[in-house]
N, C-alpha and C positions, 0 to 999 in steps of 0.2 A: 219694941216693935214686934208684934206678930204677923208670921206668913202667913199667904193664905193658902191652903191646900193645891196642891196642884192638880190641876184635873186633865182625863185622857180627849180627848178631840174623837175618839173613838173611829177616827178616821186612818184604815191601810189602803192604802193606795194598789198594792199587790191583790189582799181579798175583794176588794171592791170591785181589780180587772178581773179577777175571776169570775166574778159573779155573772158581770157584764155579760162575760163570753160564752157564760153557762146560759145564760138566760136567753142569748141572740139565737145559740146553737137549738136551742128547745123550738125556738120560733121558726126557724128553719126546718124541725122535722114537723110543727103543727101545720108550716104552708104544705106540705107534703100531704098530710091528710092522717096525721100519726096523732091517737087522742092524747087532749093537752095533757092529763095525767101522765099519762107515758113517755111524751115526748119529755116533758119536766124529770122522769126519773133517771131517763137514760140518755139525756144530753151530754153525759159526759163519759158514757159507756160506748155509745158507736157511733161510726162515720155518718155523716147523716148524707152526707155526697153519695154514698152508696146506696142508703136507703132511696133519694131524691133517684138514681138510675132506675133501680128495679121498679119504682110507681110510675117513670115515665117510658115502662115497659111494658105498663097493666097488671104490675105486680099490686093487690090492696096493701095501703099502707102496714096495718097491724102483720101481713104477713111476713112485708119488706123488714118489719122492724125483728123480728123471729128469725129470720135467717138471716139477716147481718148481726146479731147478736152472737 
């Protein structure tokens, strides 16, 4: 009798929730008005609650994102 190889599911349950969270966070600083390039880089670099203040303060986004950085 031979085995059959065993294969990976390639499924982590942990990076997958990362991902997720990374990804919602991003979406969160593009409703903000922060380009989707940058929001995707720095989703997991700054608070985006903070960014979300300073735009709903007349701050332009690109700038909010420069000083909460």
């Amino acid at each position: 009798m031979t085995s059959s190889p065993r294969f990976e599911t390639g499924f982590d349950s942990r990076r997958d929730q990362q991902l997720l969270v990374r990804e919602w966070r991003a979406e969160q600083l593009r409703r903000v008005g922060v380009p989707p390039a940058h929001a995707a880089l720095f989703a997991d670099l700054v608070d985006w609650h903070a960014i979300a203040d300073l735009v709903a303060r007349g701050c332009p986004p690109t700038l909010a994102l420069k000083i909460v950085r």
